[in-house]
ZAMARGU-4260 file (C-alpha; in steps of 0.2 Angstrom, whole numbers, plus 5000, padded with zeros to 4 digits):
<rodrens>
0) 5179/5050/4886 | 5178/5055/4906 | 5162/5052/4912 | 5166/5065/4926 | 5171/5078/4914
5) 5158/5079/4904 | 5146/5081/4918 | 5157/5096/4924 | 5156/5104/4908 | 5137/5103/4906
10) 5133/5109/4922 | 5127/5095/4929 | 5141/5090/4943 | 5153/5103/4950 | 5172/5096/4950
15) 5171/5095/4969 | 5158/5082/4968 | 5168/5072/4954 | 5185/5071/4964 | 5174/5066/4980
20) 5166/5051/4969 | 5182/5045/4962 | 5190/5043/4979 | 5174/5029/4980 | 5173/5025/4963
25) 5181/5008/4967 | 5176/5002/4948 | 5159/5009/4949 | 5155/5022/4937 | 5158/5040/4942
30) 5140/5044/4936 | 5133/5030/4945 | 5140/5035/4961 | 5133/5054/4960 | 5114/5044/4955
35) 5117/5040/4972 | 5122/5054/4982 | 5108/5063/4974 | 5119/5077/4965 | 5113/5071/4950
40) 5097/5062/4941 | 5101/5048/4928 | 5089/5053/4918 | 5100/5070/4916 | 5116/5057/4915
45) 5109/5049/4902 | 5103/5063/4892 | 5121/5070/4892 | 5129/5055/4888 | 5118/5054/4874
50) 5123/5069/4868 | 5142/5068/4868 | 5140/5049/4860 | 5130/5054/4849 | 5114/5038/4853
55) 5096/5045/4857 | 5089/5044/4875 | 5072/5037/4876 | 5057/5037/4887 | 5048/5018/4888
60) 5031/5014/4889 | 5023/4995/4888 | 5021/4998/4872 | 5038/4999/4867 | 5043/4981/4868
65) 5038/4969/4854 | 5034/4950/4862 | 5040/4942/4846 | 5056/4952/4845 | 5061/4947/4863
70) 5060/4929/4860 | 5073/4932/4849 | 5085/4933/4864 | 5089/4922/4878 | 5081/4927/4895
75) 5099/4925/4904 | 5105/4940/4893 | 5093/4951/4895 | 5090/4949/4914 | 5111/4949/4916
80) 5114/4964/4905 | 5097/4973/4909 | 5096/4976/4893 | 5079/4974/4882 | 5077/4974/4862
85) 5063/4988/4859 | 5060/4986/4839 | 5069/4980/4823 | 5071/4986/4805 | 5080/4974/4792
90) 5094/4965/4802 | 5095/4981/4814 | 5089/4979/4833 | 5087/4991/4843 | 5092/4989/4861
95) 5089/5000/4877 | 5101/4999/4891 | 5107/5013/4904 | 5126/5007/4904 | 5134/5014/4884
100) 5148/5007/4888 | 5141/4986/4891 | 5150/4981/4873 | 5148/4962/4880 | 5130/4964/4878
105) 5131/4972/4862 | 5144/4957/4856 | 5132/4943/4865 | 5116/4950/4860 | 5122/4954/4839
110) 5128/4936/4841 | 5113/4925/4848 | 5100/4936/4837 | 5112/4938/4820 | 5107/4955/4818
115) 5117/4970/4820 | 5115/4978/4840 | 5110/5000/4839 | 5110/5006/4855 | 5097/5019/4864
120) 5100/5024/4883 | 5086/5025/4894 | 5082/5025/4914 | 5086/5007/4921 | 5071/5006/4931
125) 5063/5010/4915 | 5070/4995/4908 | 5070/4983/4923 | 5051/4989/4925 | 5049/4982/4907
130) 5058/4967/4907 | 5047/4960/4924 | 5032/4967/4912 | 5038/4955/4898 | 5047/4940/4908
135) 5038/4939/4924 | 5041/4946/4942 | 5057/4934/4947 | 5059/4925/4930 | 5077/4928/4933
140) 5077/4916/4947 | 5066/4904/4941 | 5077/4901/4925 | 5092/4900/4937 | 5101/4914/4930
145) 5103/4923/4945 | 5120/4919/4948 | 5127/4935/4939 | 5117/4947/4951 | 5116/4953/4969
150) 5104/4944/4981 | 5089/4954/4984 | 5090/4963/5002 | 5078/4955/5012 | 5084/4951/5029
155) 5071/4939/5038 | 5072/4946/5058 | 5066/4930/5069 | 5075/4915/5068 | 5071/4901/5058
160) 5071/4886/5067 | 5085/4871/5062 | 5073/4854/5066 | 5062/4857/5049 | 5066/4839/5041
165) 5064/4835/5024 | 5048/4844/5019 | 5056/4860/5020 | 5073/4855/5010 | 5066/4861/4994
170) 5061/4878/5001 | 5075/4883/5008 | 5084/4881/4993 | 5093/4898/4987 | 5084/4899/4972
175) 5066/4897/4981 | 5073/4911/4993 | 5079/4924/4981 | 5061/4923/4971 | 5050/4924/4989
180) 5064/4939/4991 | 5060/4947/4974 | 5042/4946/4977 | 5044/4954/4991 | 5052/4968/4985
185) 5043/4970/4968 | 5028/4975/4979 | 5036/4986/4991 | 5042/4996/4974 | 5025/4995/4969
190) 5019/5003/4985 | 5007/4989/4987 | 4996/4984/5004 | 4994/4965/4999 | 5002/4952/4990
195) 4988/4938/4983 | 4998/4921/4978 | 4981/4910/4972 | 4983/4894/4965 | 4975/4889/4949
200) 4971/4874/4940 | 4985/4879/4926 | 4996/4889/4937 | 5002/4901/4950 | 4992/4919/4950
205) 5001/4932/4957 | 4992/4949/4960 | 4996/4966/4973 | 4985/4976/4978 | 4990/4994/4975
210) 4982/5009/4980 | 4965/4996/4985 | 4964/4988/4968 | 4970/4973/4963 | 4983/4970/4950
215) 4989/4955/4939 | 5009/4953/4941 | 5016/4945/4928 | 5026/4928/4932 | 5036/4917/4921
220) 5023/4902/4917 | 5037/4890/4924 | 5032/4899/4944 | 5020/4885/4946 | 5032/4872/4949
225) 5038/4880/4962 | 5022/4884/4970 | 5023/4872/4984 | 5040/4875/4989 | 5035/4896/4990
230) 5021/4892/5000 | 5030/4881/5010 | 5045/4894/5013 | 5031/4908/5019 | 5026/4896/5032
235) 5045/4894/5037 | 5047/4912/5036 | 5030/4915/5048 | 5032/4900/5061 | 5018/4890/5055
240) 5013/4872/5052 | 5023/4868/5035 | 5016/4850/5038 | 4996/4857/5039 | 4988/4859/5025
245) 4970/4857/5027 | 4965/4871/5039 | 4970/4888/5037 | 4984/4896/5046 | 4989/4916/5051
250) 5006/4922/5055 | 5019/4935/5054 | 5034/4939/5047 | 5047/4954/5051 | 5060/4955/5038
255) 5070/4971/5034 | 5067/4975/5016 | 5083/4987/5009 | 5084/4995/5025 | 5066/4994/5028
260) 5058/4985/5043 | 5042/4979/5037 | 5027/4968/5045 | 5021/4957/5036 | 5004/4947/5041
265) 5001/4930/5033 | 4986/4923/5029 | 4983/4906/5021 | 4968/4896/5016 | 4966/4880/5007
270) 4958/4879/4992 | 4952/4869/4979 | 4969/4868/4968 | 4980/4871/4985 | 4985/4885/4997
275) 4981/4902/4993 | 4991/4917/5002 | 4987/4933/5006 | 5002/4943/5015 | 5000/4960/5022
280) 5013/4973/5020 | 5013/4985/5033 | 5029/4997/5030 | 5030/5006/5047 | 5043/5020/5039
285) 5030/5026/5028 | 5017/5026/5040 | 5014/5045/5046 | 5000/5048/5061 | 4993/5064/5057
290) 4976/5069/5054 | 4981/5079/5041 | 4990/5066/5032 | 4974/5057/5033 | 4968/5070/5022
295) 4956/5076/5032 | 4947/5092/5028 | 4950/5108/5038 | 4930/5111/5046 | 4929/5090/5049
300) 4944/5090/5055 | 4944/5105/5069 | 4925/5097/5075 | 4934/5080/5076 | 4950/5088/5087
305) 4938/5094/5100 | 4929/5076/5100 | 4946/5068/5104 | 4950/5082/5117 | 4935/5078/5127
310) 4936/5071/5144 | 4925/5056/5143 | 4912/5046/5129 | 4914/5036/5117 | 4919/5041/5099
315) 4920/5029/5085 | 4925/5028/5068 | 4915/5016/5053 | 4918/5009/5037 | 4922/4993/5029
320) 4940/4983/5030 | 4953/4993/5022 | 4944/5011/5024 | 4960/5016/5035 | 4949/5016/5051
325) 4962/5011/5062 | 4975/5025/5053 | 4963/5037/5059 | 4961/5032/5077 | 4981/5032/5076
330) 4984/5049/5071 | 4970/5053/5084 | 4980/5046/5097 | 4995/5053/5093 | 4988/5069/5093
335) 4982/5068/5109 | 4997/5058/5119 | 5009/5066/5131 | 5017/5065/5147 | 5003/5067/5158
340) 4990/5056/5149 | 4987/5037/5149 | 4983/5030/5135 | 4980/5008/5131 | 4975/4999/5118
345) 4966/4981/5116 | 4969/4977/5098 | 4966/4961/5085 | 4979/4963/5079 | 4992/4976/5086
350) 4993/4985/5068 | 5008/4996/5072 | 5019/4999/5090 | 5018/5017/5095 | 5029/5023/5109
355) 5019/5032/5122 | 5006/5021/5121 | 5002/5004/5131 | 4996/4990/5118 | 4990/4975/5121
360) 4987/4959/5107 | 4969/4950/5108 | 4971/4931/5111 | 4953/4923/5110 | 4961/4906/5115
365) 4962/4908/5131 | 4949/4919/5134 | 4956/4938/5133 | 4944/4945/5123 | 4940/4964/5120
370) 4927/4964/5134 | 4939/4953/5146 | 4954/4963/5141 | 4944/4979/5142 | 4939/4975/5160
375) 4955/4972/5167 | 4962/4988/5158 | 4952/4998/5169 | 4962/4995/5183 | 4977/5002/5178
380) 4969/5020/5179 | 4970/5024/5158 | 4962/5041/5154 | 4959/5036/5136 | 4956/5015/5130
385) 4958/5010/5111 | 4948/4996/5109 | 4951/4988/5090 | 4933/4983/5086 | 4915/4982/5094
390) 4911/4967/5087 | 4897/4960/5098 | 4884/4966/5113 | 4897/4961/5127 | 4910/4971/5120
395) 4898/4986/5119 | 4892/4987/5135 | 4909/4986/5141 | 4916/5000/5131 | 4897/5011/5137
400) 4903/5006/5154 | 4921/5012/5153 | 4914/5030/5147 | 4902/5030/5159 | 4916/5031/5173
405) 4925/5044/5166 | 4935/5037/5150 | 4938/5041/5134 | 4934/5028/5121 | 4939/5026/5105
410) 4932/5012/5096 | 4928/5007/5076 | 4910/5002/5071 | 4905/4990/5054 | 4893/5003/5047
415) 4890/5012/5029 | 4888/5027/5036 | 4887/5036/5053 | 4869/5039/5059 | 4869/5018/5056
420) 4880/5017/5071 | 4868/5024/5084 | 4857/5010/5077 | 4869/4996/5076 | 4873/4998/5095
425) 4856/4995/5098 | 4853/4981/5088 | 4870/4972/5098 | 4859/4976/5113 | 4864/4992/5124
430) 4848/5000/5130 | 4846/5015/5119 | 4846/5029/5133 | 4865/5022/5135 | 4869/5023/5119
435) 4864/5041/5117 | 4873/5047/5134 | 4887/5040/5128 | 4892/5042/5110 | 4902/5059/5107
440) 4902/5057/5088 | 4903/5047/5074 | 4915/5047/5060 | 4913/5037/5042 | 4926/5035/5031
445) 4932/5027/5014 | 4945/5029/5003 | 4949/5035/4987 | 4965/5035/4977 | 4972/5054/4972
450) 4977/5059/4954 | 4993/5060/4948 | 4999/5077/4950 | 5011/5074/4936 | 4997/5070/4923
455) 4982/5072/4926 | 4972/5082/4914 | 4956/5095/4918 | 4941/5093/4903 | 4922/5100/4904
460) 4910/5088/4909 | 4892/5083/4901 | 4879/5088/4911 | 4870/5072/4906 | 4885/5061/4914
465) 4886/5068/4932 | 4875/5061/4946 | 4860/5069/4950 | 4866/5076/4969 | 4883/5083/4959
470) 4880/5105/4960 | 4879/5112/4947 | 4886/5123/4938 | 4901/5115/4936 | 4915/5123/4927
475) 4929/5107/4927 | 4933/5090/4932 | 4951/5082/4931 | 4953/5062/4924 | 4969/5050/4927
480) 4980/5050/4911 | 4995/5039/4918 | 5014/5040/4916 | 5032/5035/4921 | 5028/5041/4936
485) 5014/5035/4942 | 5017/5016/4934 | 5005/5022/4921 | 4992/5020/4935 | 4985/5039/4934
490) 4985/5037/4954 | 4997/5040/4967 | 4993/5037/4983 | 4974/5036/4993 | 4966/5049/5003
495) 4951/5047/5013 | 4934/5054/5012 | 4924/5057/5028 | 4906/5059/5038 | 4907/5065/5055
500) 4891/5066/5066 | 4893/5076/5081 | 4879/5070/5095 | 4867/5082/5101 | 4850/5083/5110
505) 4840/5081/5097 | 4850/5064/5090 | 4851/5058/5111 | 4831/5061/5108 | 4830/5053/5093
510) 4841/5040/5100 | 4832/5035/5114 | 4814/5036/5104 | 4822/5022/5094 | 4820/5034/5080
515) 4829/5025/5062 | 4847/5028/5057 | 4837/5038/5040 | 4829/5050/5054 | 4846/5051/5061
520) 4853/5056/5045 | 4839/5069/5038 | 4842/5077/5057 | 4861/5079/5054 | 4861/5082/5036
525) 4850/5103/5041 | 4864/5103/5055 | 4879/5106/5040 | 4886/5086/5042 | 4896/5084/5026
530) 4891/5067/5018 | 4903/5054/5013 | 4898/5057/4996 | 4900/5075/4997 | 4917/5076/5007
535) 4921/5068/4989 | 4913/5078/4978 | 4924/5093/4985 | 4939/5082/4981 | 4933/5079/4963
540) 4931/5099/4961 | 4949/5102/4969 | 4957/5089/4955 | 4962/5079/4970 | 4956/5064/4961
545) 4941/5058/4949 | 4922/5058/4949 | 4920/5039/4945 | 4934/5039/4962 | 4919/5046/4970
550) 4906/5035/4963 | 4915/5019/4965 | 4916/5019/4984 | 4903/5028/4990 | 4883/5029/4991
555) 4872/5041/4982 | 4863/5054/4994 | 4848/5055/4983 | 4837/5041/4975
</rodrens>
């Protein structure tokens, strides 16, 4: 049987794509190669070959794997053929694979488990994504049975330097590279913001933070052995003090990840049964700067486009770490940039470069602080300033100052909602009647993951189970199912939800009487402001994601 044939008979290819992909077939597969180019799906490939072999094509969940059955085989098989046994009846196993035509696996696999091998085709992610569920992110490596497949494609950017001595020997090792490599990737695929590499007292616990929740990732028990030689390679890989390990450290690392530059911050700790790491991913090809993108709504979003186009105040933006404060104030200034405007930043960290934009990197050590670098960024003439954080009095007054002489300042705020903001500049110090001059508008934010559009399901709520602020009548809600393609997650993706507080006479009055953030909030709230809790109550309704969504990260605006 020709691959290529069969897909031009079905439909699926037409003969011009097949001729084109056996002039680069090369021994690859004719089918393969089309998978790649995007003609066709394997999913479809699969199915048709099915079909003309007369096997079944299968869909996989976790639940298709028996434990027991898979210790039948040898991990160096399965991870080589990419292959794994989904069930068995009498001396028959049946095996899923995407390749029909491996007869070595059949032949090894019938032979080390003395049962007869029946094959079913199914998506090779599908079956990669179970065999990390079963054996472990990097069990391959760890078992040293790597030898048979290609090097993950990580490409570290800096240079490493040569004078390391013997303490880094062990992690420079190939194997101890390919697994910090595969860990790596695993958590790209899994579109995840952090990797958490904790040390326990019977092992090495591995978990990503996808979507802002943390999740287990399953690891070959063996990975604790090889704990302080991937620890000690991070440091490598970040510049860092591989011989210090009683204080903690922070670093980067800029590696190219399958053709993907990506940033990666590195935080480690010590702790009580060694160094823990937390790595930051920050994948600047995904990253999009638009307000929209944000998921801003329409009425929030035109009141906040003529606070950003104003000629000079301060605007700032509040929520806790990880609300996607900063993404915000990015898309802000990319909407506003061009030609014939100025815009600097004084950040801690500089999150992502912009081009366009002049950025500079806070060094506390030497004494550049927000408020130092602010003052000397005045003097090159910016029209608008970024600065990453108010974090104390100094930095606050500067930041009054610089919109006070005709700036724009955009700034972020530690605050659970937006009328706390007015107070929280008081509290660091700034005379009141500055603070209501001054402040154009506030804008709260949090996140919220959005449901899979794939399969998520509408169903009629109980009255008795929404929250007492939830309008009624309401006629349906949606809930997270899970799936393929969402990882079984029932989520794809965040969004945020926002509250934005536009000053006016009557807050600058409430302001400068010292009136309480509560006083501010009753003011705003018979003015239209759309509460945090509201803004996700509108997503809830649209079945953009869940009530519980909602619940879980933000504040009730009733008692």
């Amino acid at each position: 049987m020709e691959i290529g044939n069969v897909l031009v008979r079905r439909g699926l290819a037409s003969t011009q794509d097949v001729e084109s992909a056996r002039l680069e077939a090369n021994g690859r597969r004719i089918d393969q190669i089309l998978v790649d180019r995007g003609v066709v799906t394997e999913e479809g490939t699969l199915r048709a070959l099915a079909d003309e072999l007369g096997m079944r094509f299968v869909a996989l969940t976790e639940d298709d794997v028996d434990p027991q059955l898979l210790r039948l085989f040898p991990p160096a098989a399965i991870f080589r053929h990419e292959a794994i046994p989904l069930s068995r009846d009498g001396d028959t196993i049946t095996l899923a694979t995407a390749d029909p035509f491996d007869l070595e696996a059949v032949d090894e696999l019938s032979n080390v488990s003395g049962c007869r091998i029946q094959l079913v085709l199914a998506c090779r992610e599908e079956i990669l994504g179970l065999i990390k569920q079963e054996l472990g992110v990097g069990g391959d490596t760890i078992n040293q049975l790597v030898a048979q497949r290609a090097e993950a494609g990580v490409e570290l950017l800096d240079e490493i330097p040569d004078e390391l001595g013997e303490l880094a020997a062990s992690a420079q090792a190939p194997s101890v590279i390919r697994l910090v490599n595969e860990l790596l990737v695993e958590a790209l695929e899994q579109r995840a913001s952090d990797v958490h590499i904790e040390p326990q007292e019977r092992g090495l616990t591995v978990r990503f933070r996808v979507d802002g929740l943390l999740r287990v990732q399953p690891v070959p028990a063996e990975i604790h052995q090889f704990a302080s030689s991937i620890i000690t390679r991070l440091k490598i890989m970040a510049r860092l003090n591989i011989a210090e390990k009683r204080l903690p450290q922070d670093g980067r690392i800029n590696v190219r990840v399958q053709g993907r530059e990506i940033d990666v911050r590195v935080s480690i700790i010590p702790m009580l049964h060694g160094e823990g790491i937390v790595l930051r991913l920050l994948d600047k090809e995904r990253m999009v700067f638009n307000l929209t993108n944000v998921g801003m709504p329409d009425d929030v979003a035109g009141s906040f486009h003529e606070l950003i186009a104003l000629p000079h105040g301060i605007v700032l933006v509040t929520g806790p770490t990880g609300s996607g404060k900063t993404t915000t104030l990015y898309s802000a200034l990319n909407e506003i940039k061009s030609p014939t405007t100025k815009i600097i930043t004084i950040e801690d960290p500089v999150e992502y470069h912009m081009s366009g934009i002049s950025q500079i990197h806070v060094h506390t050590k030497i004494g550049l602080t927000f408020a130092a670098g602010l003052r000397s960024i005045l003097r090159h003439d910016p029209d608008v300033v970024l600065i990453g954080e108010i974090r104390d009095g100094e930095t606050a007054t500067s930041a009054i100052q610089a919109s006070l002489t005709g700036h724009l300042v955009f700034s972020t705020l530690h605050t659970n909602d937006a009328p706390g903001a007015f107070t929280r500049l008081v509290d660091m110090g700034v005379e009141p009647y500055l603070v209501a001059s001054t402040v154009e508008g506030v804008l709260a934010q949090r996140l919220v993951r959005v449901l899979c559009p794939d399969c998520k399901q509408p169903y009629q709520p109980d009255d008795a189970d929404l929250p007492a602020d939830f309008a009624r009548p309401v006629e349906e809600l949606w809930r997270s199912v899970g799936c393929r393609n969402c990882r079984d997650a029932g989520f794809t993706g965040r969004s945020g939800v926002f509250e934005l507080l536009v000053n006016d006479d009557a807050i600058r009055h409430l302001c400068i009487e010292q009136a309480s953030s509560g006083d501010i909030r009753n003011h705003a709230l018979k003015h239209g402001m759309l509460t945090l809790r509201q803004c996700g109550y509108r997503m809830a309704r649209a079945g953009r994601t869940t009530l519980d969504e909602v619940l879980r990260v933000t504040r009730g605006d009733v008692s």
